[in-house]
C-alpha positions in Angstrom: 12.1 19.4 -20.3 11.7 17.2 -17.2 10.8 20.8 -14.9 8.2 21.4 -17.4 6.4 17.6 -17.2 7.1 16.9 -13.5 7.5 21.0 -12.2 10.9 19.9 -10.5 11.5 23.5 -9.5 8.0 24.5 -7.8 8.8 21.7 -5.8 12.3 22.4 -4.6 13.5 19.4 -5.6 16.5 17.9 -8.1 16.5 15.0 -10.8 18.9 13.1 -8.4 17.0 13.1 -5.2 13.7 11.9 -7.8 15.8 9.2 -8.8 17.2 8.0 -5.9 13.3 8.3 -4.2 12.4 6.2 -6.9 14.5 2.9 -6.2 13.8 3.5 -2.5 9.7 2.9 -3.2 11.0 0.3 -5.7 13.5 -1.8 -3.4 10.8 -0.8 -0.3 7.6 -2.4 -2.5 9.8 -5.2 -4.5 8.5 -7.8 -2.9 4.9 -7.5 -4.3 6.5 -9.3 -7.6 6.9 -12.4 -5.7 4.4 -12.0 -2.6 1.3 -11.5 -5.0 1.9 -14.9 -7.1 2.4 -16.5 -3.7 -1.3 -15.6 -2.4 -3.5 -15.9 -5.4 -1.6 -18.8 -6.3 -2.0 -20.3 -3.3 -5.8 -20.4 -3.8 -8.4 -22.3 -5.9 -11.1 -21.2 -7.6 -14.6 -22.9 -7.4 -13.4 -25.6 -10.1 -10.5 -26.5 -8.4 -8.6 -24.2 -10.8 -5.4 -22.6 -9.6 -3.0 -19.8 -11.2 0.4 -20.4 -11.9 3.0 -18.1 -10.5 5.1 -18.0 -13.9 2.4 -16.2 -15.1 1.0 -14.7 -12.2 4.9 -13.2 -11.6 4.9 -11.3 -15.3 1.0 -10.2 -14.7 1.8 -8.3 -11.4 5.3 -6.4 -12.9 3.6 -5.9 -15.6 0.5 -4.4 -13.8 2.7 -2.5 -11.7 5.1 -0.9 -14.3 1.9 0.3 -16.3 0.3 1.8 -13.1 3.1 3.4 -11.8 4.4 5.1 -14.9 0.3 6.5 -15.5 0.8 7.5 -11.9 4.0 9.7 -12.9 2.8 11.4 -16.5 -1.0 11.8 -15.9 -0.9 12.3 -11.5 2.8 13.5 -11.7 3.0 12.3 -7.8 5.8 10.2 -6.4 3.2 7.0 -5.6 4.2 3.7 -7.0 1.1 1.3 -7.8 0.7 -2.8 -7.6 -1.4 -5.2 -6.8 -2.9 -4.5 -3.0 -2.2 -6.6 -0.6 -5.9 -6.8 1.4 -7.1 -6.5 -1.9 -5.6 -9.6 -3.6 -6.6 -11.5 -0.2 -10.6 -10.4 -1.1 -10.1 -12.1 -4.4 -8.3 -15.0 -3.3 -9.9 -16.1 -0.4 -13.2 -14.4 -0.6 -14.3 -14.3 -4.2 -12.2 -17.2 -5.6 -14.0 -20.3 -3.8 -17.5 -18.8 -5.0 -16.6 -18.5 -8.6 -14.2 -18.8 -11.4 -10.7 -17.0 -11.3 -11.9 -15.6 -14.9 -15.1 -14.2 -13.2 -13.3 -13.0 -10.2 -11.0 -11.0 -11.5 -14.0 -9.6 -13.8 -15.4 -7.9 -10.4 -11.6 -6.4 -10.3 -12.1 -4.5 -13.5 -16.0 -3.4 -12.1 -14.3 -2.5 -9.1 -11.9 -0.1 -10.7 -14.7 1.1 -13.1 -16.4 2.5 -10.1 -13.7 3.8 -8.1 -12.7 6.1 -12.0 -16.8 7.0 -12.1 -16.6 8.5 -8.8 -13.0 10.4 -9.1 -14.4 11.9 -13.0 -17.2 12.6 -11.1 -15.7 14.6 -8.8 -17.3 12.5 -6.0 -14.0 11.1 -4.8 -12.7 14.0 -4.5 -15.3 16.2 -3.0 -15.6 12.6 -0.1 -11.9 13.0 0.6 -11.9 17.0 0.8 -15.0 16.4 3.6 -12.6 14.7 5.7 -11.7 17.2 8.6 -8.0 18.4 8.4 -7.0 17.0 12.3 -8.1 14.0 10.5 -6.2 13.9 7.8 -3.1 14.6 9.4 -4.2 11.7 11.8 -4.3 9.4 9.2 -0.3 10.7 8.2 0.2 9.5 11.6 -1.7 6.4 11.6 -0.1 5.4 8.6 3.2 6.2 10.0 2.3 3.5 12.5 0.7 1.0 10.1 4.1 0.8 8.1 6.5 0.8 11.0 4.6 -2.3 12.4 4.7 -3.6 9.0 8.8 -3.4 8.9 8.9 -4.5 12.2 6.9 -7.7 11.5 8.6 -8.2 8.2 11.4 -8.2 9.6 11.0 -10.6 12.7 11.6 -7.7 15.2 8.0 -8.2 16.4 6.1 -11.1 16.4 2.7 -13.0 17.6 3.0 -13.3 20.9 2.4 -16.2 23.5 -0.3 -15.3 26.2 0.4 -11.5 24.2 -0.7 -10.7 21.1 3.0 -9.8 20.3 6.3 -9.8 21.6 10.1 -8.5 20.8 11.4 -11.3 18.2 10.9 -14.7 19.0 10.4 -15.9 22.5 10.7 -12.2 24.1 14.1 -12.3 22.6 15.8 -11.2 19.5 17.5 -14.9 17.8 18.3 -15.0 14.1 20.4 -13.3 11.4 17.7 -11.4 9.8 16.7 -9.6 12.6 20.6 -8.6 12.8 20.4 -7.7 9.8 17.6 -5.9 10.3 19.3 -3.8 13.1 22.4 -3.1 11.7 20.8 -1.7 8.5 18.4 0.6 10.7 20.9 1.7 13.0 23.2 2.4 9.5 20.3 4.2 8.5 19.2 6.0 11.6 22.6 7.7 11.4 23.5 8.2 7.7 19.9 10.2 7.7 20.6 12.6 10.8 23.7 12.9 9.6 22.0 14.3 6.3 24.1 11.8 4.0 22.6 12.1 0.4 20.5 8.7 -0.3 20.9 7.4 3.1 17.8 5.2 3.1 19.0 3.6 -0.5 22.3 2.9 0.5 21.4 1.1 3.7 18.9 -0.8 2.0 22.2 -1.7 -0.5 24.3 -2.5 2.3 21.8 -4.2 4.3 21.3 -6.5 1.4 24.7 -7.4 0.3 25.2 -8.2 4.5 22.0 -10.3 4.2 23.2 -12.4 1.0 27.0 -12.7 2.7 24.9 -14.1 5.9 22.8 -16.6 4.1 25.8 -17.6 1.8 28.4 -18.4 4.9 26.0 -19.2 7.3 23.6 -22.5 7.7 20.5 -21.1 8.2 16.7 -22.0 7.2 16.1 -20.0 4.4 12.1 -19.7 5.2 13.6 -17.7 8.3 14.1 -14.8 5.6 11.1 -14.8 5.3 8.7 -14.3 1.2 12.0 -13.3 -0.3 15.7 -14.8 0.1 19.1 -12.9 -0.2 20.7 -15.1 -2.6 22.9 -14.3 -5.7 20.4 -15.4 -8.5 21.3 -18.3 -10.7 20.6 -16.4 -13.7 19.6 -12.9 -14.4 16.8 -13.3 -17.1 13.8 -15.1 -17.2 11.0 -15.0 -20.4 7.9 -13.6 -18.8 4.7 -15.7 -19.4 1.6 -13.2 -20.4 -1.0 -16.1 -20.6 -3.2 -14.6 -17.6 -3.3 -10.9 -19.8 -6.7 -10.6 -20.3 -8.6 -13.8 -19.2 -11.4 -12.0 -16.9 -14.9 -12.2 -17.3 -17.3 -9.1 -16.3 -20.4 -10.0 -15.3 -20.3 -14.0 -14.7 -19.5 -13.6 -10.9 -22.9 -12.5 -10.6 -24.5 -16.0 -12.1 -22.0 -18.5 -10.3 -21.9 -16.9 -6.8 -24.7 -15.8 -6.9 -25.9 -11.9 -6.7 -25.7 -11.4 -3.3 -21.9 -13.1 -2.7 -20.9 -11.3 -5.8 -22.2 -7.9 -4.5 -20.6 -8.2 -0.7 -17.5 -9.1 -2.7 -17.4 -6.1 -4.9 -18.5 -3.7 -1.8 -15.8 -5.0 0.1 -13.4 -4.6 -2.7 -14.3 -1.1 -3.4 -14.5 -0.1 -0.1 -10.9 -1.3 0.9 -9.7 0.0 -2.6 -11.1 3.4 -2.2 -10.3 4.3 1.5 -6.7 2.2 1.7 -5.8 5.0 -1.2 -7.6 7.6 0.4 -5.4 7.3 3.4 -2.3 6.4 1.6 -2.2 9.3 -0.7 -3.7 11.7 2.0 -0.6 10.4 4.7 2.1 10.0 2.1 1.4 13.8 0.6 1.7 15.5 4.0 4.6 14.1 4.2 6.3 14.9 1.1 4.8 18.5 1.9 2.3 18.7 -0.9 -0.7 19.7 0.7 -2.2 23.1 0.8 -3.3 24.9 4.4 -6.6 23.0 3.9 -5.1 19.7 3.7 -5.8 19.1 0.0 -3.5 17.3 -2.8 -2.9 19.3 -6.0 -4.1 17.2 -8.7 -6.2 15.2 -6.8 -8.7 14.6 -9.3 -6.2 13.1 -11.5 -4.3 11.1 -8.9 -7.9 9.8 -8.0 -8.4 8.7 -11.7 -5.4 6.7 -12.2 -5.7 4.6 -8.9 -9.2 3.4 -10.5 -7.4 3.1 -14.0 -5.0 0.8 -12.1 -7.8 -1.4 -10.3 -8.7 -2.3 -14.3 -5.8 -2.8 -15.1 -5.3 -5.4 -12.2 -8.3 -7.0 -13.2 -7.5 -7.3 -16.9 -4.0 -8.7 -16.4 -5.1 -11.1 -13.1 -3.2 -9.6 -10.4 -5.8 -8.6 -8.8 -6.7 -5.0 -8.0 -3.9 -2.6 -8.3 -3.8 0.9 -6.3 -0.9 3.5 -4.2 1.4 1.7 -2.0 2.3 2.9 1.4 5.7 2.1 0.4 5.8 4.9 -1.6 6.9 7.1 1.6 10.1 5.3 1.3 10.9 7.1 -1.7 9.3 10.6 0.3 11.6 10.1 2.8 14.2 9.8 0.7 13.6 13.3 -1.3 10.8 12.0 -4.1 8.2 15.0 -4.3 7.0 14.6 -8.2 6.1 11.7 -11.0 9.7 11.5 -12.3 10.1 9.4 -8.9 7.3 7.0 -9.8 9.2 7.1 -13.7 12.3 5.6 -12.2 10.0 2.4 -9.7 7.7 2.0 -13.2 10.7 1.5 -15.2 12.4 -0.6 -13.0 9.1 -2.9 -12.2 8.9 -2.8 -16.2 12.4 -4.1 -16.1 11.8 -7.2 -13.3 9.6 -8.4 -16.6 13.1 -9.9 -17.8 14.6 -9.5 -14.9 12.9 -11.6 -12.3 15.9 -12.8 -10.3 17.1 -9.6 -9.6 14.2 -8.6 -8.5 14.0 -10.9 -5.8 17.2 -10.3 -3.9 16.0 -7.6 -1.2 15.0 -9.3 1.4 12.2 -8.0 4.1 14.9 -7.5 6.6 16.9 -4.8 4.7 13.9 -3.5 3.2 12.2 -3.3 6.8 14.5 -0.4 8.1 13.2 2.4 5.7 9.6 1.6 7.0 10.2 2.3 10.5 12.5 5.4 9.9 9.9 7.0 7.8 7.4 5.9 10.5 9.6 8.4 12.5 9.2 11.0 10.2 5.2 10.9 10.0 4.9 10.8 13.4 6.0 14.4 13.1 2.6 15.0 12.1 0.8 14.6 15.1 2.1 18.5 16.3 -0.9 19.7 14.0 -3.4 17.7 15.9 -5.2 19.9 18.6 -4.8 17.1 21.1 -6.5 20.0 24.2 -9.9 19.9 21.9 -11.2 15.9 22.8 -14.2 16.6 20.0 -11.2 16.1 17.8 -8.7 14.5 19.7 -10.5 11.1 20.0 -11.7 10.4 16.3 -7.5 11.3 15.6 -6.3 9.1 18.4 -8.9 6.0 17.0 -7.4 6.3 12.9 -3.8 6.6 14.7 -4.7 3.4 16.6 -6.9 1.1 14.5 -4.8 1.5 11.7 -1.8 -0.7 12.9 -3.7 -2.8 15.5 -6.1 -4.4 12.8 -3.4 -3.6 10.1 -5.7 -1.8 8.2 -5.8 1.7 7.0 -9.2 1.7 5.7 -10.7 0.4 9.6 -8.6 3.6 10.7 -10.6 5.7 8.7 -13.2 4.4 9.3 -13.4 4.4 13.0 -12.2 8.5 12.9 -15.1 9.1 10.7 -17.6 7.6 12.2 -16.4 9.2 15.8 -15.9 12.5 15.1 -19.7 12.5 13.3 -20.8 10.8 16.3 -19.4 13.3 18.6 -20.2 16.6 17.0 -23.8 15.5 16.1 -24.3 14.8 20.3 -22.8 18.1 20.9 -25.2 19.3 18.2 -22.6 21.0 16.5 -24.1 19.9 13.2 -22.8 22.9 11.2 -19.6 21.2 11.6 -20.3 17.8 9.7 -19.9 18.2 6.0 -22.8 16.9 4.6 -20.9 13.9 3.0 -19.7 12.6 6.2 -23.2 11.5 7.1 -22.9 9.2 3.7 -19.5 8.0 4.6 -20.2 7.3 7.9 -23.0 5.2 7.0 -21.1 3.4 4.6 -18.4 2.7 7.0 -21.1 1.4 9.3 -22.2 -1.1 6.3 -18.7 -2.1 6.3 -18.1 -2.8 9.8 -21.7 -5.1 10.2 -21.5 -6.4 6.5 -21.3 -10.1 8.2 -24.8 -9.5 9.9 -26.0 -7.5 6.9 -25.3 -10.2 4.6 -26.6 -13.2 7.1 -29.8 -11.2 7.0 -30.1 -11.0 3.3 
């Protein structure tokens, strides 16, 4: 039954290695449940009105179980879904001040409605096909960069520098107990995986964890040094999720308080992020599961396309802001995940964090952190199908493989690859060689990189 939903077989892979991939993404991308309340709850709207994080808390797992678990029947791809981070900061900090939460979330659900029109349309699709295959696999490898900076920061390994913009730990030196933490579960990790050990990125994670809640039990230390989430035994295992915020969004009323302009730079913004930040993740995250064609193309794209749109509604309608693919989810690749019975196990276990908040909430960054820069390794692998001799392509690559982790952003990595590469063939004049859709996405991406003087002109 479970080859014929999730083709387990065509796939070359097992029920066990699905599972296991599955609470990898879910321990890798845990933290969302308690990061996400933290930043929208952390801003007011233009009243003054804030969001609890009871309720915010129950909104995102419940947002994120829903998504993921369309993700696995309807896209049967190993991606799990929750609210964005980028995303969630647009709406808090951007939208939010302007107009009510109510109204804000609204352009949340209009967001997601467009980014479904486009993938039933086929237009989605057809934009993310135009993207030339060097590209693609640069983005693999620019994501691969993105996510190891991320673990590295998470983790304290890295940090804003002084007269640099960063520097090895704190100081130029490596202090504290979660960034031993952090090393010891790599290095556990780094060899349990050469060595081919079954589950090796879960069980570090695992051990990492139980080392990090030993450390902070017998040890005085800071808790904030742990960073959003603490490794601490929880003082209870259940808590009653609150579902107050499920469907308190208004549609169109953005538009009237902000005004049409604000409103409209918010929702371009939103989509924009939304479309390309998936674009890039599922592009990336497929190569390296291996479930791309010679062209570069994802096999049920269209429907994969669909339900990261589905899951920007359903963001919106729950007030968790939008939801969409988490780079995470190449946690779970690297562990073995390759179909949707992967994203069955993380949606079930998000649905479960509903009750079981505390639990949720043990993994701190620093043993989560490893699996991010291992499978950073693994899609730097990537960059041997990049024609690095031909510089028409070599430079758009090496720009997406760069801006990508140095503005911490995959949608400015596509966007400067894009942009370049048209650039470079249309002054060669090899126009036959620019799918006609690249001109419109590399206008759009010009839109997004000047919207500050666009808008001060309007």
């Amino acid at each position: 039954m479970l080859d014929g939903l999730f083709e387990l077989r065509g796939r070359e892979t097992t029920v066990a290695r699905e599972v296991r991939g599955g609470i990898t993404t879910f321990m890798a991308m845990a933290y969302i449940i308690l990061l996400n309340p933290i930043i929208l709850g952390g801003a007011h709207d233009v009243t003054g009105a804030k969001l609890t994080i009871a309720q915010l808390t129950t909104s995102t797992a419940l947002a994120a179980a829903v998504s993921t678990l369309l993700m696995a029947f309807v896209g049967n791809a190993p991606f799990g879904l929750a609210a964005g981070l980028g995303l969630n900061a647009v709406v808090a900090y951007q939208a939010a001040p302007f107009m009510t939460w109510a109204q804000a979330m609204g352009l949340v659900v209009i967001e997601g409605a467009v980014i479904i029109l486009l993938a039933v349309t086929g237009m989605r699709t057809l934009i993310m096909n135009s993207i030339p295959l060097a590209l693609k696999h640069a983005i693999s490898i620019g994501i691969g960069m993105f996510i190891t900076l991320i673990g590295l920061v998470d983790a304290g390994f890295v940090t804003p520098g002084k007269g640099t913009p960063v520097q090895l730990g704190s100081g130029g030196h490596l202090v504290g107990w979660p960034v031993v933490v952090f090393c010891f579960g790599l290095l556990l990790m780094i060899v349990l995986f050469v060595r081919r050990t079954p589950g090796a990125i879960l069980i570090s994670i695992i051990v990492a964890t139980v080392l990090a809640v030993l450390v902070n039990r017998l040890v005085r230390i800071d808790p904030r040094t742990w960073g959003v989430v603490v490794p601490r035994v929880p003082e209870r295992l259940v808590a009653a999720p609150d579902f107050g915020l499920i469907g308190k969004f208004d549609l169109f009323g953005g538009f009237a308080t902000a005004g049409a302009v604000t409103a409209t730079v918010v929702l371009f913004t939103l989509v924009l992020s939304g479309f390309f930040d998936a674009m890039g993740t599922i592009i990336g995250v497929s190569d390296e599961a291996g479930m791309v064609d010679p062209q570069g193309r994802v096999p049920r794209l269209g429907r994969i396309l669909t339900v990261d749109g589905i899951a920007g509604v359903i963001g919106g309608a729950t007030s968790s802001s939008a939801n969409t693919v988490f780079v995470e989810s190449a946690a779970g690749v690297g562990e073995g995940a390759r179909t949707g019975l992967a994203s069955v196990a993380t949606g079930l276990l998000l649905a479960l964090t509903l009750l079981f908040t505390p639990l949720a909430v043990v993994v701190p960054a620093a043993a989560a952190a490893p699996a991010l820069v291992l499978v950073g390794a693994l899609m730097m692998t990537q960059s041997r199908n990049v024609p690095w001799e031909d510089l028409e392509v070599a430079i758009p690559a090496f720009l997406t493989i760069a801006l990508m982790p140095f503005t911490y952003s995959i949608t400015n990595g596509v966007g400067a690859g894009v942009i370049s590469y048209t650039l470079i063939k249309a002054a060669l004049g090899k126009f036959n060689e620019i799918p006609w859709l690249l001109w419109g996405v590399s206008a759009v991406f010009l839109a997004y990189f000047g919207i500050t003087l666009i808008e001060n002109l309007v």
